[in-house]
C-alpha positions as CSV (number, residue, x, y, z in Angstrom):
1,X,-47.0,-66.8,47.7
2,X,-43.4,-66.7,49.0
3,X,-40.8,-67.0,46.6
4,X,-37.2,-68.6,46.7
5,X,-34.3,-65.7,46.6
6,X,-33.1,-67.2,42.8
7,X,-33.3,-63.3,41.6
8,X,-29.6,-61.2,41.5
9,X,-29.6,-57.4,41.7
10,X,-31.3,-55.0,39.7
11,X,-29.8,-52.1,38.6
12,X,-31.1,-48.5,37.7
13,X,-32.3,-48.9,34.1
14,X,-33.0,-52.1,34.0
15,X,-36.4,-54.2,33.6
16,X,-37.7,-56.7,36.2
17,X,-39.6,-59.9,36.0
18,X,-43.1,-60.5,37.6
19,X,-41.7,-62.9,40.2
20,X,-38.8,-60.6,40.6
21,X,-41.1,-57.6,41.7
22,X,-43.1,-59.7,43.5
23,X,-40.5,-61.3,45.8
24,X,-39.1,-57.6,46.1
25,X,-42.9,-56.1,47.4
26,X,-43.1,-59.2,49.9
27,X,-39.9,-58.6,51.5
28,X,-41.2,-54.9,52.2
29,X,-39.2,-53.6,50.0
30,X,-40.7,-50.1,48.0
31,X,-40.0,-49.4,43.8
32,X,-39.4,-46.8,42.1
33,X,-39.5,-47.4,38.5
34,X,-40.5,-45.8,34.7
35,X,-43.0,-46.4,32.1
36,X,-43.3,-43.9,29.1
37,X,-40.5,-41.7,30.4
38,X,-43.2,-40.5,33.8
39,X,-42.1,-42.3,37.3
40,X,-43.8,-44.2,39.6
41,X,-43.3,-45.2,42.9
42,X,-45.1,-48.0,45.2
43,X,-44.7,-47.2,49.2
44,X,-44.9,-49.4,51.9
45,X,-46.4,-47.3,54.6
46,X,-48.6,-47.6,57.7
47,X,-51.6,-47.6,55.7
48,X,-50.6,-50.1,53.7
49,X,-48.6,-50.4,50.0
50,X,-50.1,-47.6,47.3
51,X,-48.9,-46.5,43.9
52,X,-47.6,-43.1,43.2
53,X,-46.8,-40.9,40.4
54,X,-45.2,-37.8,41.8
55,X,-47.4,-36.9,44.4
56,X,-50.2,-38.2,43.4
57,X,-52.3,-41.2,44.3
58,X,-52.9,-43.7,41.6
59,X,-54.6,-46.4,43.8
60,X,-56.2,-47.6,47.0
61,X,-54.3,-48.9,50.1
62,X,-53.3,-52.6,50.0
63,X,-52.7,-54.2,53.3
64,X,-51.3,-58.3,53.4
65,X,-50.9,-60.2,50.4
66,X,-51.2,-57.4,47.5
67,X,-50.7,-60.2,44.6
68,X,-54.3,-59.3,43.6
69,X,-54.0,-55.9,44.2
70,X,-50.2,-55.7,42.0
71,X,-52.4,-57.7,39.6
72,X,-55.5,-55.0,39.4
73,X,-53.1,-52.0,39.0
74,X,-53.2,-49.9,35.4
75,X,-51.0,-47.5,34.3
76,X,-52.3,-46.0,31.2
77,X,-55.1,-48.2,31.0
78,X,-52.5,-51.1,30.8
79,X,-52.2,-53.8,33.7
80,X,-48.8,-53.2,35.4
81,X,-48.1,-57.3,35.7
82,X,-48.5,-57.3,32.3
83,X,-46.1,-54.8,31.3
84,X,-43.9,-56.5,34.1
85,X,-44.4,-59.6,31.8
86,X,-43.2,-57.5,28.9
87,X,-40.5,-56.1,30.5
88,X,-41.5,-52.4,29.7
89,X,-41.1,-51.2,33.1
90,X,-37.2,-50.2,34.2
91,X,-36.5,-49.7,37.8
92,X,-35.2,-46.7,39.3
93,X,-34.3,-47.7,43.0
94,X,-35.6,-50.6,45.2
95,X,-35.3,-49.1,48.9
């Protein structure tokens, strides 16, 4: 799924949409962002993309298209595109 650039900046503090984060993770790109005042962080590393909060590991490796993967994801037993959807998560830094 490749998405047309139609997104402007995001800045620290403020909430992304779906497509938005999506066109971010498929340029390469890794997030930082919060959710309930904790931060998380999704890499982009030689094993593949993972989410993190702090140090630790919250999911498996996803290598290629991680739609389905971004899709699968829970933080606190809710699905992270759906509180992309909601616009509960605010990003930290997009490196």
């Amino acid at each position: 799924m490749r998405l047309v650039n139609n997104h402007g900046s995001v800045r620290e503090g403020d909430s992304i949409s779906y497509e938005h984060f999506i066109y971010y993770l498929e340029q390469g790109r890794e997030i930082e962002f919060s959710y309930l005042d904790e931060l998380y962080f999704i890499d982009n590393a030689k094993k593949g993309r993972a989410l993190w909060l702090g140090q630790t590991l919250l999911s498996g490796y996803c290598v290629g298209d991680c739609i389905f993967w971004l899709d699968s994801l829970k933080i606190n037993g809710e699905r992270l595109a759906d509180l992309l959807k909601s616009q509960e998560i605010k990003i930290s830094t997009i490196f």
